[in-house]
Backbone atoms as SQL, in Angstrom:
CREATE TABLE atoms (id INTEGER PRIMARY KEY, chain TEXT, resi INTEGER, resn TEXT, atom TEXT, x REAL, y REAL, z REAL);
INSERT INTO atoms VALUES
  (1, 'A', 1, 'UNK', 'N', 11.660, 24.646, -24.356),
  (2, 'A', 1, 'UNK', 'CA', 10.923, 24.473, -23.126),
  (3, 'A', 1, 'UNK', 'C', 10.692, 22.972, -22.920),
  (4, 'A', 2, 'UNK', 'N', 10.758, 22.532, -22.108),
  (5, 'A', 2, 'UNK', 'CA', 10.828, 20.614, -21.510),
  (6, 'A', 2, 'UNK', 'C', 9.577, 20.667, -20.752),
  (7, 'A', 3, 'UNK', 'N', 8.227, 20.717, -21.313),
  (8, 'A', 3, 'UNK', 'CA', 7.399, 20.331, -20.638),
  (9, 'A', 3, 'UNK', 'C', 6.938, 18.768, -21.002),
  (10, 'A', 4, 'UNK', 'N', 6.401, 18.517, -19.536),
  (11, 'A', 4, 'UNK', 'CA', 5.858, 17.087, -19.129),
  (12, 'A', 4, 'UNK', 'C', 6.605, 16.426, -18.720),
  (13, 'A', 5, 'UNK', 'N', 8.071, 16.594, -18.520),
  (14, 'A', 5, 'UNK', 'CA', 9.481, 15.376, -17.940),
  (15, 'A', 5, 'UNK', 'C', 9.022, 15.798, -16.165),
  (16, 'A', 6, 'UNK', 'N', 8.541, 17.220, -15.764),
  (17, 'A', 6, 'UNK', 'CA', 8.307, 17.013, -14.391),
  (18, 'A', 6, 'UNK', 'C', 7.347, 15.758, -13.804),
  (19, 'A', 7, 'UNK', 'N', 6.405, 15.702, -14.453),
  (20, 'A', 7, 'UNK', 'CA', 5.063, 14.744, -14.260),
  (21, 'A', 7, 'UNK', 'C', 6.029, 13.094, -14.690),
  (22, 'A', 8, 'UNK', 'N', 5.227, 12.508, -13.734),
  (23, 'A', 8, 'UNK', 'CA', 5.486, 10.949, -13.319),
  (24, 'A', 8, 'UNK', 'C', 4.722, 10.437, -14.102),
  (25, 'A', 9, 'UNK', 'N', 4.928, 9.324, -15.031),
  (26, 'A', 9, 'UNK', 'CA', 3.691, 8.475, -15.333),
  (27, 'A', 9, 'UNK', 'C', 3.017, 8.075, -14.836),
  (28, 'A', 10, 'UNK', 'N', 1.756, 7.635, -15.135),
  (29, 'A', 10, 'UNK', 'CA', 0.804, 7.083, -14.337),
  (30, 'A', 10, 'UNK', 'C', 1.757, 5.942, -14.133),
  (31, 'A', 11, 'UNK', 'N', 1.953, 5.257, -15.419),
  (32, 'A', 11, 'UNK', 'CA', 1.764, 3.547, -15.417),
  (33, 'A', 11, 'UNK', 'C', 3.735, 3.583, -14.922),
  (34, 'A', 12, 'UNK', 'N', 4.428, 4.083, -14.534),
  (35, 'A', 12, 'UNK', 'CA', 5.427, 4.124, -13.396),
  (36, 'A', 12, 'UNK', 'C', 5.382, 4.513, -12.105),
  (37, 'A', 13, 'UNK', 'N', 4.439, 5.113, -11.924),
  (38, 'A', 13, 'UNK', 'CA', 4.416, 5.329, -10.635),
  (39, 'A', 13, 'UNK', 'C', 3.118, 3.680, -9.730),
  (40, 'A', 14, 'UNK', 'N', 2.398, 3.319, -10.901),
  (41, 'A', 14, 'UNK', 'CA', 1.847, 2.147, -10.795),
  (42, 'A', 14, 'UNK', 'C', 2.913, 1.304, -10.082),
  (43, 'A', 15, 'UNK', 'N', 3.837, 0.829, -11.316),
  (44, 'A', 15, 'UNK', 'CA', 4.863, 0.031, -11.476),
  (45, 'A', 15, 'UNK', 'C', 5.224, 0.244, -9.973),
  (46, 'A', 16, 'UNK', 'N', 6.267, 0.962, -9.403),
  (47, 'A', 16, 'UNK', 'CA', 6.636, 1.855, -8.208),
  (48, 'A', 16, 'UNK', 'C', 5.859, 0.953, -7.000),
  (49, 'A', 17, 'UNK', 'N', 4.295, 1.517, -7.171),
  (50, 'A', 17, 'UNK', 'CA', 3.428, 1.337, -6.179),
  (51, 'A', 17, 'UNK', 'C', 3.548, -0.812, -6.200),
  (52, 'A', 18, 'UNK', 'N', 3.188, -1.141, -6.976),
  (53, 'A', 18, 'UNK', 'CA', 3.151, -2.868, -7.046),
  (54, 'A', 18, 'UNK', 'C', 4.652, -3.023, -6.640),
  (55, 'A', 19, 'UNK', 'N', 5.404, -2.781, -7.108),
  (56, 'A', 19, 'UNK', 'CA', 7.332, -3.272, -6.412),
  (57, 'A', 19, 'UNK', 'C', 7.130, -3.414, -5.388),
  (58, 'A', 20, 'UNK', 'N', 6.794, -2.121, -4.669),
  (59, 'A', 20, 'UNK', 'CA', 6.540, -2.139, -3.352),
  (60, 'A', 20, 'UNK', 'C', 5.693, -3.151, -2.215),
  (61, 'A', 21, 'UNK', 'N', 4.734, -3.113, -2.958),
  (62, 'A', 21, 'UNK', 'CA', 3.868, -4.014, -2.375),
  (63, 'A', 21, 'UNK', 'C', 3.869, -5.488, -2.293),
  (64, 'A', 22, 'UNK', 'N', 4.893, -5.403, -3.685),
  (65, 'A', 22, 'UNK', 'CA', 5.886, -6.977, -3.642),
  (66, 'A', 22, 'UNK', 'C', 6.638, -7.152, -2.416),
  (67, 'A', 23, 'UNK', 'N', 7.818, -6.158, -2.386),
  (68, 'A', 23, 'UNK', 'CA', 8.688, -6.094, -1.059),
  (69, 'A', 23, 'UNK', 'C', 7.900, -6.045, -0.415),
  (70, 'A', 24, 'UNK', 'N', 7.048, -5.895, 0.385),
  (71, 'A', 24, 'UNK', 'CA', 6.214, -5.836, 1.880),
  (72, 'A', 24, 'UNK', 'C', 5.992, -6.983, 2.056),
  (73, 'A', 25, 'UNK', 'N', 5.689, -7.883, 0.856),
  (74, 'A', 25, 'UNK', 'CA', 4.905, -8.880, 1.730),
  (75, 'A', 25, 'UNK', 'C', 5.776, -9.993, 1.138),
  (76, 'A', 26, 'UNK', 'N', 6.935, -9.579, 0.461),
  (77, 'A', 26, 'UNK', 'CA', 8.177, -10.776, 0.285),
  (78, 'A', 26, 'UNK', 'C', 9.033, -10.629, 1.690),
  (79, 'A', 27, 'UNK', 'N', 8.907, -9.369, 2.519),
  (80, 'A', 27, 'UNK', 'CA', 9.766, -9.429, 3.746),
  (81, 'A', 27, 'UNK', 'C', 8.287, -9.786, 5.189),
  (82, 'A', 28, 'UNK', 'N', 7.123, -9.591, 4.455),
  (83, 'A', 28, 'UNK', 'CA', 6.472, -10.042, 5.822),
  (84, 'A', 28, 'UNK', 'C', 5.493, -11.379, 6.060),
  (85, 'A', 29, 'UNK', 'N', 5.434, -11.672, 4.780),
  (86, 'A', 29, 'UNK', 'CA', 4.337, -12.587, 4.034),
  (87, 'A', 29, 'UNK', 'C', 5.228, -14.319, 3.901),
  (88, 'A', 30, 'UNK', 'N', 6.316, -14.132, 3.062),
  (89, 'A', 30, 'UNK', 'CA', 6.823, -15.232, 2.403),
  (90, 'A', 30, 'UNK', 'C', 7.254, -16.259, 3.185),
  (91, 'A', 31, 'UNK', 'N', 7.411, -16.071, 4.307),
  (92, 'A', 31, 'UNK', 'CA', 7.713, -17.275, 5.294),
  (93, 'A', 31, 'UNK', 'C', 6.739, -18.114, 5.148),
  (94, 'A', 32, 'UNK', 'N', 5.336, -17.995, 5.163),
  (95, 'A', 32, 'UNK', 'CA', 3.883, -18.872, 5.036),
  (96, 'A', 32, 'UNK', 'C', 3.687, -18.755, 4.071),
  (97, 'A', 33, 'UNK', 'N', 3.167, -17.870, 3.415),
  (98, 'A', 33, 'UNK', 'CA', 2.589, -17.910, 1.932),
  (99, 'A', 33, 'UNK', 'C', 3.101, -17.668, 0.986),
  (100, 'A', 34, 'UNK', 'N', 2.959, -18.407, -0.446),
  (101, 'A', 34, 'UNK', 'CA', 3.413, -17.915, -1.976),
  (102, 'A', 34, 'UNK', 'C', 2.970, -17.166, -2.071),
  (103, 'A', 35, 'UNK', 'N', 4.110, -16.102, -2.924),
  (104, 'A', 35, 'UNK', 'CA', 3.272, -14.616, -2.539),
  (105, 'A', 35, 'UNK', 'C', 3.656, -14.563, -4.427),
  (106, 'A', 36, 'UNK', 'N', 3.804, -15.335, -5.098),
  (107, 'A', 36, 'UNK', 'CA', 3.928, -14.745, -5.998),
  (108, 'A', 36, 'UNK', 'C', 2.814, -15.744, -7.575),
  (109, 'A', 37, 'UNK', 'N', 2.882, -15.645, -8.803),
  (110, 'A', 37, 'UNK', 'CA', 2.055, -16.197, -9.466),
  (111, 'A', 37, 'UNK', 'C', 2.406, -17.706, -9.746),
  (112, 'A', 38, 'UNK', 'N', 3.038, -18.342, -8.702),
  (113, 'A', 38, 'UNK', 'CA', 3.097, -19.370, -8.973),
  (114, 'A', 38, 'UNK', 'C', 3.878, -20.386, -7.280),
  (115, 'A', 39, 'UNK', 'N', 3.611, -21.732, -7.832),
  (116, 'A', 39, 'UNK', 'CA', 4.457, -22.353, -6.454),
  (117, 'A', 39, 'UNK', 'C', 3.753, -22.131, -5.188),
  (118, 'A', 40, 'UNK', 'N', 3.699, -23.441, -4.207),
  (119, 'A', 40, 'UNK', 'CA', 2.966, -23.646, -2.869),
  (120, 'A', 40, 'UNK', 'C', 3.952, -23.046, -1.917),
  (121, 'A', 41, 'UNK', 'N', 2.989, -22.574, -0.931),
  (122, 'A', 41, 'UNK', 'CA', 3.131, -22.203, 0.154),
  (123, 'A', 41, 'UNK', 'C', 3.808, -23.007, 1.135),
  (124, 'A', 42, 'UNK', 'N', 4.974, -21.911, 1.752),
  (125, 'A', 42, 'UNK', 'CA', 6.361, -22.826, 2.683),
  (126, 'A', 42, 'UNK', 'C', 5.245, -23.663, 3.829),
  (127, 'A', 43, 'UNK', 'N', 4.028, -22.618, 4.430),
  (128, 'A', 43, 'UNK', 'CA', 3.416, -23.324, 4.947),
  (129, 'A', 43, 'UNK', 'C', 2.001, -23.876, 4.903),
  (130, 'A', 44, 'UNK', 'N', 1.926, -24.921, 4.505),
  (131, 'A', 44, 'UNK', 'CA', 0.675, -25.236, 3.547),
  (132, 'A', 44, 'UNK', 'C', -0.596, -25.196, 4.329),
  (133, 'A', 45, 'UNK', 'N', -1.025, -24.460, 5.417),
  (134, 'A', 45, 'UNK', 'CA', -2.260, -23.911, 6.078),
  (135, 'A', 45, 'UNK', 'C', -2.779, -22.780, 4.818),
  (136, 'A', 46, 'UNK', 'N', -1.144, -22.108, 4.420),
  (137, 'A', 46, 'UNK', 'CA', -1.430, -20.787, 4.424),
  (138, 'A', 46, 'UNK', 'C', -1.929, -20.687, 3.186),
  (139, 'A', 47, 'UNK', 'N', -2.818, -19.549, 2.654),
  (140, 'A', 47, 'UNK', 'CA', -3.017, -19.886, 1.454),
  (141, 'A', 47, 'UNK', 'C', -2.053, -19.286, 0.350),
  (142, 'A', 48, 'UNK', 'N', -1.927, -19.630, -1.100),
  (143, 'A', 48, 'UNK', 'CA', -1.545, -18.548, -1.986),
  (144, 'A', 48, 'UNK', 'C', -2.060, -17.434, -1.996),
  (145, 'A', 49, 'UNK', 'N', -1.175, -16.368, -2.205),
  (146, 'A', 49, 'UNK', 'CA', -1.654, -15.025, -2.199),
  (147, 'A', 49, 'UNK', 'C', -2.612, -14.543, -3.533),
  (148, 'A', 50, 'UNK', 'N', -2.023, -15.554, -5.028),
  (149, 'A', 50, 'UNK', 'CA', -2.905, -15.392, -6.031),
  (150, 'A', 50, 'UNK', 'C', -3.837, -15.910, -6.175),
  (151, 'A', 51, 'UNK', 'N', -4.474, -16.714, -4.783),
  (152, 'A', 51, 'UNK', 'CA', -5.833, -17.507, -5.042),
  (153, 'A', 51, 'UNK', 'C', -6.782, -16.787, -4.243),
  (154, 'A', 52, 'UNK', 'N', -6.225, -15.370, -3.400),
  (155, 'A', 52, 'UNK', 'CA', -7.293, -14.792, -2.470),
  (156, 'A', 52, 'UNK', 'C', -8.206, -14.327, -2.962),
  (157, 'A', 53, 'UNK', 'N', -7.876, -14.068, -4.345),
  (158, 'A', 53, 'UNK', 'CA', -9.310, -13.411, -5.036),
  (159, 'A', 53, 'UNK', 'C', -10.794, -14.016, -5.312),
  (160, 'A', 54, 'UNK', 'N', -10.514, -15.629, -5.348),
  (161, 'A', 54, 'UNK', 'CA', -11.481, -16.531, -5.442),
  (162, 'A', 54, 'UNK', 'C', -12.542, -16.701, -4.390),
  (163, 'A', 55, 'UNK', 'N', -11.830, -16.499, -3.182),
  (164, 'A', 55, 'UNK', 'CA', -12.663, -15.909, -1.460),
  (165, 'A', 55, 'UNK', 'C', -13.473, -14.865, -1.023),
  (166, 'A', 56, 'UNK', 'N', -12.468, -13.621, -1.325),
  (167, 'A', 56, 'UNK', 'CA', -13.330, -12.432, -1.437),
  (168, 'A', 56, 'UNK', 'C', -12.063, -11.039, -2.292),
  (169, 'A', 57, 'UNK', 'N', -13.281, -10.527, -2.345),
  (170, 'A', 57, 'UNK', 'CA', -12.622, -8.855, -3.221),
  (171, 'A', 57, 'UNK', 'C', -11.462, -8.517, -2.214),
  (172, 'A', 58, 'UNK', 'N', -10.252, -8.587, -3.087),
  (173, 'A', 58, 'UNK', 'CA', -8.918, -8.282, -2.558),
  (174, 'A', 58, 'UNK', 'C', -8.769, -6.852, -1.786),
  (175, 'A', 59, 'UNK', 'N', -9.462, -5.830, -2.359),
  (176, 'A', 59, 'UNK', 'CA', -9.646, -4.597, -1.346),
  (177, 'A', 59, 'UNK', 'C', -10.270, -4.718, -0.217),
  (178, 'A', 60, 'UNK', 'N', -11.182, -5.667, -0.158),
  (179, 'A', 60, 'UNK', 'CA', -11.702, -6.270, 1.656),
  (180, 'A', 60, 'UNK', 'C', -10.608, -5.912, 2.685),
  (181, 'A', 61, 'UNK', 'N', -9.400, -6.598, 1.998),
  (182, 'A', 61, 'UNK', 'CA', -8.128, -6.709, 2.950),
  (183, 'A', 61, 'UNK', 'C', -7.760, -5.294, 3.396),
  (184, 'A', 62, 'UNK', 'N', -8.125, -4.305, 2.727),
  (185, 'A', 62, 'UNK', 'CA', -7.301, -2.719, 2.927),
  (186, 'A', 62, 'UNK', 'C', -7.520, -2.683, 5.095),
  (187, 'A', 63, 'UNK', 'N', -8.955, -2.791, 5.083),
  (188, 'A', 63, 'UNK', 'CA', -9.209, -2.399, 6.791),
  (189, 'A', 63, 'UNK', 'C', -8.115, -3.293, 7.534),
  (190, 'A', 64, 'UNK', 'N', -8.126, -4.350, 7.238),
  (191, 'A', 64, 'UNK', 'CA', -7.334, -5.514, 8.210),
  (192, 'A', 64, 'UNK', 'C', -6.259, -5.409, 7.847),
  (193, 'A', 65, 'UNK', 'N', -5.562, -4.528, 6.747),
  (194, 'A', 65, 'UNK', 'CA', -3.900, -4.576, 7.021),
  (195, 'A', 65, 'UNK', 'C', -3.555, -3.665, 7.764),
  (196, 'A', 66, 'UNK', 'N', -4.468, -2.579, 7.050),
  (197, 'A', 66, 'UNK', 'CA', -4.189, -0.885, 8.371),
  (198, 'A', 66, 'UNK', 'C', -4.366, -0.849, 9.549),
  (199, 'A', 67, 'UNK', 'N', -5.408, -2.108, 10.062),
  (200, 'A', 67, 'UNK', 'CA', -5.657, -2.053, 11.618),
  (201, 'A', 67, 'UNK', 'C', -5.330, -3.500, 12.050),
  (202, 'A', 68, 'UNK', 'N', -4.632, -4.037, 11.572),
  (203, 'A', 68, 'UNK', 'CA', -4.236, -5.302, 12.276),
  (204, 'A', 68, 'UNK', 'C', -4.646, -6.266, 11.674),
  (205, 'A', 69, 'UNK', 'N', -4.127, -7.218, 11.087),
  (206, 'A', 69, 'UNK', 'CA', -4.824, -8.606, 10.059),
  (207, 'A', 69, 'UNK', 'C', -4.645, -9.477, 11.412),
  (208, 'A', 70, 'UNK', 'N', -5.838, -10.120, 11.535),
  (209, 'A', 70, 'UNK', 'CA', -6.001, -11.271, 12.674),
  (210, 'A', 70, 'UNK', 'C', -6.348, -12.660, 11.705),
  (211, 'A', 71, 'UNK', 'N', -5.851, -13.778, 11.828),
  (212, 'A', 71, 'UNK', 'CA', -6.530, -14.734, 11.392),
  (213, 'A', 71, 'UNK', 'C', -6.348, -15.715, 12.035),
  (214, 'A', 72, 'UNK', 'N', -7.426, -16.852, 11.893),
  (215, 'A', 72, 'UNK', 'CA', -7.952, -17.599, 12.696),
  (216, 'A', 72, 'UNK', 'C', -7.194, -18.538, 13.158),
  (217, 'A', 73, 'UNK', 'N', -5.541, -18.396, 12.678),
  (218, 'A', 73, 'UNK', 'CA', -4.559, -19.377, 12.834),
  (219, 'A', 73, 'UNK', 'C', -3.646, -18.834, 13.834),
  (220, 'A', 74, 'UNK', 'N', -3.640, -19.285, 15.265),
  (221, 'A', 74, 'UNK', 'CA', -3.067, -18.377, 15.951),
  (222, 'A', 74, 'UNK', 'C', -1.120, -18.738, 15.941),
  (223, 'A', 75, 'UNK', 'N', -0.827, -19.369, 14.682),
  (224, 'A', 75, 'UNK', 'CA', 0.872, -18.923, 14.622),
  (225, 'A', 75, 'UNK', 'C', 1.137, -17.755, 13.674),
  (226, 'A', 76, 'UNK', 'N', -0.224, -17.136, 13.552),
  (227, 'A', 76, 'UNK', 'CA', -0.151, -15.929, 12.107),
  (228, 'A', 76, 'UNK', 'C', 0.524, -14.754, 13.100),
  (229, 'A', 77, 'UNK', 'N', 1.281, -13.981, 12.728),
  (230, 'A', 77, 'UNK', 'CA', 1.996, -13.018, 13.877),
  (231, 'A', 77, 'UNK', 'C', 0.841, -11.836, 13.317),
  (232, 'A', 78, 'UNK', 'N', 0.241, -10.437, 13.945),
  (233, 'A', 78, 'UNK', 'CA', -0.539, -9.656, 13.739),
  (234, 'A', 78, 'UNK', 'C', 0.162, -8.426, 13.093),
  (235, 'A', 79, 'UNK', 'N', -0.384, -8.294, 12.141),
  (236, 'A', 79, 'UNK', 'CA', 0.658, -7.285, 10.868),
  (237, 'A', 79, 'UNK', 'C', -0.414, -6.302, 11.451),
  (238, 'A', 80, 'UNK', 'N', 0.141, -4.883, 11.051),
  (239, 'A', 80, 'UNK', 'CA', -0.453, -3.288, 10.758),
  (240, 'A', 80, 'UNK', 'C', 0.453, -2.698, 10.091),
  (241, 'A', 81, 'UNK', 'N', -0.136, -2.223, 8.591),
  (242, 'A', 81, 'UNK', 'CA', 0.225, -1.480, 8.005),
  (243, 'A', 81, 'UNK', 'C', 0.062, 0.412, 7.655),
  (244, 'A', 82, 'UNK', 'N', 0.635, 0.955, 7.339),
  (245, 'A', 82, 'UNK', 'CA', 0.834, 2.563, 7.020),
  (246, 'A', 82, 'UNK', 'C', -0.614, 2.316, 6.061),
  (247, 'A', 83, 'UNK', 'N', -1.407, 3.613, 5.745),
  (248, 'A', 83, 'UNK', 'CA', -1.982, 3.252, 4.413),
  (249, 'A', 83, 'UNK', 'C', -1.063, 3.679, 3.370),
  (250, 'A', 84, 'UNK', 'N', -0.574, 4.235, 3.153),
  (251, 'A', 84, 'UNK', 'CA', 0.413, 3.801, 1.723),
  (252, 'A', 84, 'UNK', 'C', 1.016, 2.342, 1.570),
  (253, 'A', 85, 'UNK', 'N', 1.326, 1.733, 2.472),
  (254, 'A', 85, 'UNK', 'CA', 1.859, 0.292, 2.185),
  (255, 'A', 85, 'UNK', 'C', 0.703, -0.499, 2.035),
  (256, 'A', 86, 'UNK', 'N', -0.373, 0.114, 2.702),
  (257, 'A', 86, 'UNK', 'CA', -1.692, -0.885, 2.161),
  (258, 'A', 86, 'UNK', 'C', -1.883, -0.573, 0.707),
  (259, 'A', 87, 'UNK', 'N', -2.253, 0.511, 0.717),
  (260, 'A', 87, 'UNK', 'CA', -2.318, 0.845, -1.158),
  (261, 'A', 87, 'UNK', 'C', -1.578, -0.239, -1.904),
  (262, 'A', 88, 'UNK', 'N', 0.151, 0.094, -1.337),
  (263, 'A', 88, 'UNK', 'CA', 0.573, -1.089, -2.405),
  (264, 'A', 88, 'UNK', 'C', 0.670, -2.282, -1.895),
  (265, 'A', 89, 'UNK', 'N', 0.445, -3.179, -0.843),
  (266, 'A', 89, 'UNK', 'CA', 0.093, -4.650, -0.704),
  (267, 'A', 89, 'UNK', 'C', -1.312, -4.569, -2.025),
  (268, 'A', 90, 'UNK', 'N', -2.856, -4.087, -1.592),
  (269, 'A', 90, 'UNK', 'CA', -3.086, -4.296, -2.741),
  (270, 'A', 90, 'UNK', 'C', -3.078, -3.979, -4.056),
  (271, 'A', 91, 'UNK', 'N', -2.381, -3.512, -4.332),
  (272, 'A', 91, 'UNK', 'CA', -2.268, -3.156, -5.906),
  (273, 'A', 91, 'UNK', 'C', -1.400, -4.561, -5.861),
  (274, 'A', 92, 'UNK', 'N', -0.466, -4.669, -5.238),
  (275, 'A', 92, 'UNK', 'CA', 0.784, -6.338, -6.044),
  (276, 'A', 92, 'UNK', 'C', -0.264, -7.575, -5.855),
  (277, 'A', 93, 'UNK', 'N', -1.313, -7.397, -4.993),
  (278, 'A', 93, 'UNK', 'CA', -2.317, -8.498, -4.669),
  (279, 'A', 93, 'UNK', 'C', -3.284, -8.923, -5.430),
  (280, 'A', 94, 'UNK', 'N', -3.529, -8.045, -6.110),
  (281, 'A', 94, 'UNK', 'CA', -4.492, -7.399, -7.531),
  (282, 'A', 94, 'UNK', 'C', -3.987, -7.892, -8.862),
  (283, 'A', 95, 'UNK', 'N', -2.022, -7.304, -8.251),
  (284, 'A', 95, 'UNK', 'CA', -1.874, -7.950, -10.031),
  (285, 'A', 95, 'UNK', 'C', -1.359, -9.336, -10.049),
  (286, 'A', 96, 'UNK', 'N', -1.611, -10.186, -9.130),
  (287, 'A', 96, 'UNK', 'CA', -1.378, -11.411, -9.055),
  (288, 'A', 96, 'UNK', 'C', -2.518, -12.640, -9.240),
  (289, 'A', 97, 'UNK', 'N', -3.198, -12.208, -9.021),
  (290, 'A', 97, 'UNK', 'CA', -4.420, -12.894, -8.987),
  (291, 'A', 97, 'UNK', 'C', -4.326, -13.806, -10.331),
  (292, 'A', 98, 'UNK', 'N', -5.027, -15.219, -9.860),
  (293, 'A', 98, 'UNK', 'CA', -5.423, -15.858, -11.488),
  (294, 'A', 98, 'UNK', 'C', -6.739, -15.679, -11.623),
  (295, 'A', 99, 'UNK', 'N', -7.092, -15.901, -13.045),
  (296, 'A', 99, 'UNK', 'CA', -8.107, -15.438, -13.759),
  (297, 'A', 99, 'UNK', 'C', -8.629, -16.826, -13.978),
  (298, 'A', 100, 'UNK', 'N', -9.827, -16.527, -13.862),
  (299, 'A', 100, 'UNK', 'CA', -10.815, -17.925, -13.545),
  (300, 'A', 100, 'UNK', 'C', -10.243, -18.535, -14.868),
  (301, 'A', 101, 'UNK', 'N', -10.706, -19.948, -15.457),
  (302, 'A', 101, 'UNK', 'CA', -10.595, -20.481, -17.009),
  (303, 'A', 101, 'UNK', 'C', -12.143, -20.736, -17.348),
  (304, 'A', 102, 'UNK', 'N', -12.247, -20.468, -18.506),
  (305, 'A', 102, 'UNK', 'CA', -13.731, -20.430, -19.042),
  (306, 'A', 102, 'UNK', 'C', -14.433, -21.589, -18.600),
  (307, 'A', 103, 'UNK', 'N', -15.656, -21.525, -18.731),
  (308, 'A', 103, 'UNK', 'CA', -16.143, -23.127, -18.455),
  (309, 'A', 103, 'UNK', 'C', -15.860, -23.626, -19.639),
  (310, 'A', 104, 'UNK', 'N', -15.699, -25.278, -19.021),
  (311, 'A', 104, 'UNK', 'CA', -15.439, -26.247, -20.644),
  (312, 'A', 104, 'UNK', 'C', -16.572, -25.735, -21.398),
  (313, 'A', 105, 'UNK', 'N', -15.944, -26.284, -22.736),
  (314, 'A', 105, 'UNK', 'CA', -17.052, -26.112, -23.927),
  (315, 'A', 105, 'UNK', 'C', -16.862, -25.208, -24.641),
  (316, 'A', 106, 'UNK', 'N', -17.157, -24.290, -23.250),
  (317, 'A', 106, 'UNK', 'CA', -17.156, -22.748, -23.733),
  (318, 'A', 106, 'UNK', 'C', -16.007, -21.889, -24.968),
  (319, 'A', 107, 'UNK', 'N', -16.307, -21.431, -25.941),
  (320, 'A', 107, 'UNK', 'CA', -15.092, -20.929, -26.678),
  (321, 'A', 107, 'UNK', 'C', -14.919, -19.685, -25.797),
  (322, 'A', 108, 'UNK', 'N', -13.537, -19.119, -25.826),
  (323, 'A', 108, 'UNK', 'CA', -12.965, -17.705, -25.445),
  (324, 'A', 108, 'UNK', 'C', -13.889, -16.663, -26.031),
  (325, 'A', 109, 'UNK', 'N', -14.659, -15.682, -25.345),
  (326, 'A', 109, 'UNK', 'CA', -15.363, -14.666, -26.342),
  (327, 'A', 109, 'UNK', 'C', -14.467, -13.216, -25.508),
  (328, 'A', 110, 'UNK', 'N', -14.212, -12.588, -26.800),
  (329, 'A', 110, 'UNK', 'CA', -13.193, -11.636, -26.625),
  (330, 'A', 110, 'UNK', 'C', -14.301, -10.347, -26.001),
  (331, 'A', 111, 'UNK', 'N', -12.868, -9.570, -25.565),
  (332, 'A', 111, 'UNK', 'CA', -13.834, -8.364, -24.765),
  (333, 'A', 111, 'UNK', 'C', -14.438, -7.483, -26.052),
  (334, 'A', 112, 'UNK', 'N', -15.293, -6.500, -25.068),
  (335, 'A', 112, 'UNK', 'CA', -15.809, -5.810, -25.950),
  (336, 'A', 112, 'UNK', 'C', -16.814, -4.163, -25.500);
């Protein structure tokens, strides 16, 4: 009997969901912004995509992709997304992010 090969992994269907959300915003995003963990933006208004987290909580974005992202730069063209493609814009938005660096001084204290 072959049970469990029907069921998807979580952590592939993850995988799946972030690809995706890569492609979306490597075909709608990358003209202006670095969309990835590294390297400036083609257009330097725009920001990096791995520094949005420092602004506000990356799920903020879910309303304004599904109903229209407006921003205050009027050469930004007005995106609307499916909610499944929002799901995965943020999940790839999520796993891009940098992680603050400790304050000086400070030693690394491990999780716990």
């Amino acid at each position: 009997m072959l049970l469990g090969f029907a069921a998807t992994p979580s952590a592939a269907v993850q995988k799946d969901l972030t690809d995706k959300g890569e492609a979306l915003v490597r075909e709608n995003c990358s003209r202006c912004h670095a969309i990835g963990k590294e390297g400036d933006s083609p257009h330097p208004p725009a920001p990096p995509f791995r520094t949005l987290s420092s602004k506000y909580p990356v799920e903020d974005l879910a309303e304004s992709l599904a109903e229209g992202i407006v921003s205050g730069h009027p050469d930004m063209p007005i995106f609307v997304f499916s909610p499944h493609d929002v799901e995965a814009i943020i999940e790839y938005l999520n796993s891009i992010q940098e992680q603050p660096a400790p304050p000086a001084g400070e030693p690394n204290q491990p999780a716990q």
